[in-house]
N, C-alpha and C positions, 0 to 999 in steps of 0.2 A: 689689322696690324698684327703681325706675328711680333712676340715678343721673346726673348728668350729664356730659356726652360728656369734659367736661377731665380727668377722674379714669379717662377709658376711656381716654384718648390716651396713658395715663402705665403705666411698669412698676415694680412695688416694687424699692424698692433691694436687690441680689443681695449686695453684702458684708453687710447686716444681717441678711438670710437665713439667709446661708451659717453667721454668726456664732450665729445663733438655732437654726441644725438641731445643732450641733455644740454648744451648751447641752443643746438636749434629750436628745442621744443621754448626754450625758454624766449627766444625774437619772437613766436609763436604769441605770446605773453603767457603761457603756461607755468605756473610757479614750478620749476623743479628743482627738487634739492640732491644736487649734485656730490657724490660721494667718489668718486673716481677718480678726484685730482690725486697724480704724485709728486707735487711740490706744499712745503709751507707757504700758506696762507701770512705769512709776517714779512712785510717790508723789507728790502736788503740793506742794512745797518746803515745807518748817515755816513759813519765813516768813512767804511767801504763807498759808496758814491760820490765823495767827496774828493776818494783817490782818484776815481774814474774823472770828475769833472778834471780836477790838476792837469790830468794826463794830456786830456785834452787841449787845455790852455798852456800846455808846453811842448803840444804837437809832437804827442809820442801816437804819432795816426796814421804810419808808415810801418808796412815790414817788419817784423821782425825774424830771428831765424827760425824754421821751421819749428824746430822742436821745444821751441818757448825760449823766451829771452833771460839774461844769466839773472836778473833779478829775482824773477820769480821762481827762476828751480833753485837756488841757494833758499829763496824762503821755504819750499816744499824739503829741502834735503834739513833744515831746521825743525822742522813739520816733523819728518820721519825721527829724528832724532829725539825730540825733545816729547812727543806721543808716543811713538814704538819701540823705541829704543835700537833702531833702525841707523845704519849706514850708508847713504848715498854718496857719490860724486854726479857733477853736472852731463857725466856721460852717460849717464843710465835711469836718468829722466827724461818724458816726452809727455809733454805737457798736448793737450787734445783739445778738438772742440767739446766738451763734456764727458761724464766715463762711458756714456754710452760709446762714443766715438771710439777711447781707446780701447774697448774691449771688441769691436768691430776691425779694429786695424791690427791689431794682436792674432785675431781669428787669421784674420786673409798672408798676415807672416808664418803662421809657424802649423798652419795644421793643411794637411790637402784630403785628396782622397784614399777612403780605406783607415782613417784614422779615426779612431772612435773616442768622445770624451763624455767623461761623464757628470752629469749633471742631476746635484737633487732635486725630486718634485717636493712643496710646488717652489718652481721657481718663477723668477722674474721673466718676463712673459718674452725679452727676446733673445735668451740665451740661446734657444734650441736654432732659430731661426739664422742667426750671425753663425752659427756652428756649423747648419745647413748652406748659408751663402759662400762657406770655405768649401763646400763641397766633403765635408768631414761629415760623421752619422755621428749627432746627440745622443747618450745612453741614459735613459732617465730611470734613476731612483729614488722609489717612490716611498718617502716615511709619511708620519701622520702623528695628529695629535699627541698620541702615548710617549713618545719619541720628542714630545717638542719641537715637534715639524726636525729633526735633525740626521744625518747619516749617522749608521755607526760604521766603526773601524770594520767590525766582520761585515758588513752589508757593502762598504768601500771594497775589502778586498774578494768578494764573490762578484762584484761587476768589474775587476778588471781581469784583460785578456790579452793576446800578442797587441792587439791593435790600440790600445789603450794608451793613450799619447797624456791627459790633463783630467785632472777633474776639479769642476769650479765651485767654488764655497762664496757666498754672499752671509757675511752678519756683521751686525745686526741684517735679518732678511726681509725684503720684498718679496714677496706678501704678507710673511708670517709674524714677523715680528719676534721671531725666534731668533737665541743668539748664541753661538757656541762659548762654553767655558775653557779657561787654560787647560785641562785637564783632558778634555774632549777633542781642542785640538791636537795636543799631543798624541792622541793614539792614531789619531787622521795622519798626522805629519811619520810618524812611523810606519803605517801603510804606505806614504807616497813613497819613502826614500826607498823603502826594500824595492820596492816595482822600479822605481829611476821614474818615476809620475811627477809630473808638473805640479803646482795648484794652483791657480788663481782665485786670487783672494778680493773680492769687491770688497770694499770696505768704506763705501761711501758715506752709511748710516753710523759712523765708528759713535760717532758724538750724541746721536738721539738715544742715550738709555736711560734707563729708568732700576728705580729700587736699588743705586748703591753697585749694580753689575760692572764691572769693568770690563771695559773690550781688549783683547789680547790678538797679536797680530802674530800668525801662524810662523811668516816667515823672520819672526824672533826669536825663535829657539834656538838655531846655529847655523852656522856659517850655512853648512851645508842646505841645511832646510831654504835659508835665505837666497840662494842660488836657482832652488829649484822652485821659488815662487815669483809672482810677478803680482806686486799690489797695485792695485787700481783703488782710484779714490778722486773727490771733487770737492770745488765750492756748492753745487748746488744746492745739496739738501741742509748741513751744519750751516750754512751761510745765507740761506735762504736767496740763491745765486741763480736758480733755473735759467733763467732767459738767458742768464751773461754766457752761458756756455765754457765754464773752462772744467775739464777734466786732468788728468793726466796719472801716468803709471809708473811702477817702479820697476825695474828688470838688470839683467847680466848683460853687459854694453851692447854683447853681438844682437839682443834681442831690440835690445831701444835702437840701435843703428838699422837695423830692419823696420823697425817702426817708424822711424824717421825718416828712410825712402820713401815710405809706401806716402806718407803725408805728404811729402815732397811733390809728389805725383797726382795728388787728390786736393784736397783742402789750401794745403799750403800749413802754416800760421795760424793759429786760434787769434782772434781780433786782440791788438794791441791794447785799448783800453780797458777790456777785460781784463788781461792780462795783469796789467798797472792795478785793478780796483782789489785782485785775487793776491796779490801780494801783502797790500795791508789786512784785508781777511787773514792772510795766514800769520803776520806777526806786528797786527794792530793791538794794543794792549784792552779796548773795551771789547772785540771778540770774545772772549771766555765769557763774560757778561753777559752780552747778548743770547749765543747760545745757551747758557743755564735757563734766561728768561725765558726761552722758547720753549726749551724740556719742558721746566718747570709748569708752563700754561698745557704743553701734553700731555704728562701726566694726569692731569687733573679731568681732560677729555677723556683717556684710558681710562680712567677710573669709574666716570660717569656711564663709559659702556657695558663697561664690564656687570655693572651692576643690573643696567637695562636687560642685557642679554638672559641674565639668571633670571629674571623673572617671565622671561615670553617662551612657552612653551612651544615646543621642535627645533629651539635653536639651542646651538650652545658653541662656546669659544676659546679659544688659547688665550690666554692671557700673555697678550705681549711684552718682551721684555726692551726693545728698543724699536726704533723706525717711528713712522705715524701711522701706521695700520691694525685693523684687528681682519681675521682674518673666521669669521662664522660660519660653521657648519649646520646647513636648513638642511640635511636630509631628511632629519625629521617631519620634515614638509612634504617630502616626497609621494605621492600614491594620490593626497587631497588635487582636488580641484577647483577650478575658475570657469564662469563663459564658458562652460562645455571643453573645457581643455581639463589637459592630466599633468600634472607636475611632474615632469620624471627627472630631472638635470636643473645643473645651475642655471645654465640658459633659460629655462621657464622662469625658477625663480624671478632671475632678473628683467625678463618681458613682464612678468606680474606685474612686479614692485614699481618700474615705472609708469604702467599703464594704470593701476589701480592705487600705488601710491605718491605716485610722482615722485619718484626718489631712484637716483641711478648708483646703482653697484658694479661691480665688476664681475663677470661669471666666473669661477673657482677654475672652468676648463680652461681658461686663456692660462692659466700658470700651474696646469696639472694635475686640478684635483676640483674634479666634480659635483663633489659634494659642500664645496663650501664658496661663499664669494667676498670680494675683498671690499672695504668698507675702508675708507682713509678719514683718520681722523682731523687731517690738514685743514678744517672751516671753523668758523665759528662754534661756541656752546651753543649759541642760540637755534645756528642751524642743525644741530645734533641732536638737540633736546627735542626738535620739531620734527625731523626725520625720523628719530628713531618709534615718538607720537606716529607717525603715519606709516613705522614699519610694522607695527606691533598691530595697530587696528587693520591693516588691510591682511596679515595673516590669520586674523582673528574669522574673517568672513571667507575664509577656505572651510570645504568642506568633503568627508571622506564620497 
């Protein structure tokens, strides 16, 4: 079968992989302890399913219009308001199957070929890729550690060029768990405007932070700034909403009316009772509740690792400040060996650890940095306390 060249230019996504080999081994009956998911591990709130059941039993199980129903983007434009301090109207919402979705359909609107965007490493594993299926070239900048996994303003303006259309900012981030301050946006947001640069802003993990951080949304500093962003955001992770699928974005009309053809033409409609259950998520009164509950019990995971990591010698880690991830650098692993193999990259790392400790990570290359692999804290203590037991001894039995 010849397939066509866009689907060549692309790699499957490696955390669903990772997530899928560590299913299998598991019908196997092999115990592994899965470290890959990127959803919460908590129940999606009684109330919220509650709303879904209603929707049901009032047969809201029909159509709605494309771009989400007026329901739920007045509660999103309440959302924007009453968090960001954000102005919407229902013309400049388009509510998605997921944010993956809207940041996929955003891609395929507004960038072609020859248009270059830049993206920080490591990033979430399918920016480059959706960037790539617009037929536009990924610019990847690449910070680290010192940096707090973060761009700065001078590293922003030395990557951009004539062709330089967007560059996308994710925080709290996937992987890192790095999160920009008001302060740090600001010089980003004065980069973009001199160039006339876009940003998009994921901003799905706004609610998983930790230690007291506030999240600050880029496109709140001024009109103009607000123009030249497009935030993207979901139930899934604050909501613990994965399966339901609802995403959706904020933009300048001409941008959502672009977006809203393209769906037109693809998906259609994100499923109606989602839609209904995403509405009380967004201005259900035990939501704020729930969510803290969730932080709350993340933290406490965070903390337990952080601790773990300080004491196992060749690793070490950023201390996350929002998401469910930590985000560990084994280079220090690097050169030892297993079974006649050499550790040189993440990818060994991670063939190790499952082979020898039963335990699946994510390789640090799926999101652009090699040296370190992603570790979600979204399971159980139990299962953390037990993994991290089985990460720590099977490193112990490497040897130069």
């Amino acid at each position: 079968m010849k397939f066509a060249q866009r689907i060549q230019n692309i790699q499957p996504s490696m955390t669903l992989a990772i997530s899928a080999k560590a299913q299998a081994l598991r019908e196997q009956g092999i115990d592994v302890i899965g470290f890959g998911a990127g959803e919460p591990d908590f129940a999606t709130p009684e109330n919220i399913k509650q709303a879904a059941i209603e929707a049901i039993q009032n047969n809201e199980t029909h159509y709605t219009l494309v771009s989400g129903t007026h329901a739920l983007k007045d509660a999103i434009i309440k959302k924007f308001d009453r968090d960001n301090g954000l102005a919407y109207d229902r013309k400049q919402i388009v509510v998605s199957c997921g944010a993956k979705h809207s940041f996929y359909n955003l891609a395929q609107v507004l960038w072609d070929a020859g248009d270059e965007i830049i993206i920080p490493a490591p990033y979430w594993v399918s920016y480059p890729d959706m960037v790539i299926l617009a037929n536009a070239t990924p610019v990847i900048v690449n910070t680290d550690q010192s940096s707090g996994f973060k761009i700065t303003a001078e590293q922003l303006q030395q990557a951009i060029t004539k062709k330089t259309r967007a560059l996308v900012l994710n925080s709290p981030s996937n992987p890192t768990g790095s999160a920009y301050t008001k302060k740090e946006l600001e010089a980003l947001a004065e980069v973009a405007l001199k160039n006339k640069l876009m940003v998009i802003s994921d901003e799905i993990y706004e609610k998983i932070v930790f230690d007291g951080f506030e999240h600050v949304s880029i496109a709140s500093f001024s009109e103009e700034m607000k123009r030249n962003t497009v935030v993207i955001n979901g139930a899934s992770k604050c909501f613990a909403m994965t399966g339901w699928r609802i995403g959706y974005l904020a933009a300048e009309t001409d941008i959502a009316a672009a977006v809203t053809k393209l769906q037109g033409q693809s998906t259609s409609n994100p499923t109606s009772i989602a839609q209904a259950a995403c509405v009380e998520a967004l201005t259900g009164k035990q939501s704020p509740v729930e969510i803290q509950k969730m932080v709350t019990e993340f933290k406490k995971r965070r903390d337990y690792l952080m601790d773990r990591y300080a004491k196992i010698e060749g690793v070490s880690c950023y201390k996350p400040i929002g998401s469910f991830y930590t985000f560990p650098d084994f280079s220090g692993v690097f050169g030892k060996q297993w079974n006649g193999k050499t550790i040189k990259e993440s990818l060994d790392v991670a063939e190790f650890l499952i082979e020898e400790a039963k335990v699946a990570l994510v390789p640090g290359i799926a999101f652009g940095a090699d040296h370190n692999l992603r570790l979600s804290f979204a399971t159980s203590m139990e299962n953390i306390q037990e993994g991290m037991d089985r990460i720590e001894s099977a490193l112990n039995t490497l040897h130069a």
